[in-house]
C-alpha positions in Angstrom: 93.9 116.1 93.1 95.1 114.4 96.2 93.7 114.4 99.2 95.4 115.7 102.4 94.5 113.3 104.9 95.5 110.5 102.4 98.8 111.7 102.5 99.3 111.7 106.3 101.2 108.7 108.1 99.2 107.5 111.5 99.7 104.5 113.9 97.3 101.5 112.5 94.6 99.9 114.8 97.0 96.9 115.1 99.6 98.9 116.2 97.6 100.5 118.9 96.1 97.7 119.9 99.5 96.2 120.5 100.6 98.9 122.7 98.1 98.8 124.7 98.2 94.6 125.3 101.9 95.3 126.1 101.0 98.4 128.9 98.3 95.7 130.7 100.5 93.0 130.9 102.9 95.2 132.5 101.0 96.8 134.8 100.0 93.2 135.7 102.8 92.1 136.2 104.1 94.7 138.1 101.4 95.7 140.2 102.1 92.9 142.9 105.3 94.0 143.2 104.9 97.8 144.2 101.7 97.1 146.5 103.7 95.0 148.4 106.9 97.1 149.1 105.0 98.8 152.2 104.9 96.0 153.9 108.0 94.5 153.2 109.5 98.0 154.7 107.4 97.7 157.6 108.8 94.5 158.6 112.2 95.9 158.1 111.6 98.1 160.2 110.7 95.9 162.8 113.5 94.0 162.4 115.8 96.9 162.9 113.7 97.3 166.0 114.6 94.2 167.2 118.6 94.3 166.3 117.8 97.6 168.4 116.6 95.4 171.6 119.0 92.4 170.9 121.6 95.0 171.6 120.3 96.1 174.5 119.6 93.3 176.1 123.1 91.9 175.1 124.6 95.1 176.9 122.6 94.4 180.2 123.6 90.4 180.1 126.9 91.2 179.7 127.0 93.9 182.7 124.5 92.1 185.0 124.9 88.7 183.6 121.0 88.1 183.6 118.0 88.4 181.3 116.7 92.3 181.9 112.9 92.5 182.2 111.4 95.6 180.5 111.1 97.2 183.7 115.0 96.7 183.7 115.4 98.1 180.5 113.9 101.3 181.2 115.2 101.8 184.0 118.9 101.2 182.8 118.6 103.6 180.2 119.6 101.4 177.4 116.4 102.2 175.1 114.9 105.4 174.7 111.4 103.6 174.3 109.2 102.2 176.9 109.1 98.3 176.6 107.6 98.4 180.1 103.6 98.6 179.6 103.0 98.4 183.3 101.3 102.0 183.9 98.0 102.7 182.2 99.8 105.0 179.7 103.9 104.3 179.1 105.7 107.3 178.7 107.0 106.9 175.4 105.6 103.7 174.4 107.9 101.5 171.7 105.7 101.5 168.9 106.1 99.2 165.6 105.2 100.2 162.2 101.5 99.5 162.0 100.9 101.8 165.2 100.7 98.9 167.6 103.0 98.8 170.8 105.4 96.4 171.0 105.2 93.7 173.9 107.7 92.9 176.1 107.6 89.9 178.1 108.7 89.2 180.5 107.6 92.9 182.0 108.2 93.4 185.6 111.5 92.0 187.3 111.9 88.0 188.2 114.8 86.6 189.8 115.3 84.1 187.2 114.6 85.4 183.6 115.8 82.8 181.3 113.9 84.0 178.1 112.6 87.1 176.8 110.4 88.1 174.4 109.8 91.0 172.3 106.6 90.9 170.1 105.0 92.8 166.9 101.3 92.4 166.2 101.8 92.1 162.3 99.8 93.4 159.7 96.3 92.9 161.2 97.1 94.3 164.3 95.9 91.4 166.5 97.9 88.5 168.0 97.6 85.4 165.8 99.6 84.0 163.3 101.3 86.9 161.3 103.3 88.2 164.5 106.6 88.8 164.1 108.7 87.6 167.3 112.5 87.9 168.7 113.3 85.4 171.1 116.2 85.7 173.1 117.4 82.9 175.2 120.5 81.7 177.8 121.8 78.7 176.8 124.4 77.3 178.1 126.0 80.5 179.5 125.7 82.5 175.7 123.0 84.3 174.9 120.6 82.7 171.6 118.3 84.7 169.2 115.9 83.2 167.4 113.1 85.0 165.3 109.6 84.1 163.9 107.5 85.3 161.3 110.2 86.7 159.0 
C-alpha cells in the first residue's frame, strides 16, 4: 500500500531557496533604479522649464535687442508664469517641481542687462550646491546658454 503524499511531486528546499536568492538580488539590483526615476523626471522638467525661458528671452533679444529683466517678461507677455517676485505674493508665480519658485535674476529693469539668470532650488529646497541654473549671456552680439547642475 502506497502512500499518497509519497506519490505527489513538490518544489525541493533547494529549489525554493534558489528562487528566492534570485528575487533579492533583483530587487537589489533594481531598487536604485526605480527610486530614482522621480527625480530624474523632476529635473526634466526643469529643464523643459528652462528651454521654456531660453525661448523667451531669445524672442525679447531679438525684438528689443537687450537682455529682458523678469519685470520685462511679464510684462511682454511672453510667459504665462510670473518670473517677477517683486510683490509680496506674484500672481501666478513660476514654480519648479519640488514646489519652490523659480528665481529670476536680474528682476526689475536695468539699462544694461548683460546676463540673466533663471534658478531652481534642487532637491533640498534650499540654495546650495544641488541648484540647477540657466545662464544666459550676450557675447559678442549672440546670445550664450550655459547650464549647471545637470
Amino acid at each position: 500500500m502506497k502512500r499518497k503524499w509519497m506519490n505527489e511531486q513538490g518544489f525541493t528546499l533547494l529549489e525554493l531557496l534558489l528562487v528566492l536568492t534570485i528575487l533579492s538580488v533583483l530587487f537589489l539590483v533594481l531598487t536604485p533604479k526605480i527610486s530614482a526615476a522621480p527625480n530624474r523626471a523632476k529635473m526634466a522638467a526643469v529643464l523643459s522649464d528652462f528651454q521654456t525661458v531660453e525661448l523667451a528671452v531669445r524672442s525679447y533679444f531679438v525684438d528689443k535687442g537687450v537682455l529682458p529683466s523678469a519685470a520685462d517678461l511679464k510684462n511682454s507677455k511672453l510667459l504665462d508664469k510670473d518670473l517677477e517676485g517683486t510683490y509680496p505674493v506674484p500672481t501666478t508665480p513660476w514654480i519648479d517641481p519640488w514646489g519652490k519658485p523659480y528665481s529670476y535674476e536680474p528682476a526689475s529693469p536695468r539699462s544694461s542687462i548683460t546676463t540673466v539668470k533663471i534658478t531652481s532650488q534642487g532637491m533640498d529646497g534650499n540654495i546650495g550646491k544641488d541648484d540647477l541654473q540657466l545662464t544666459i549671456t550676450i557675447l559678442d552680439g549672440r546670445l550664450v546658454t550655459t547650464t549647471q547642475g545637470f
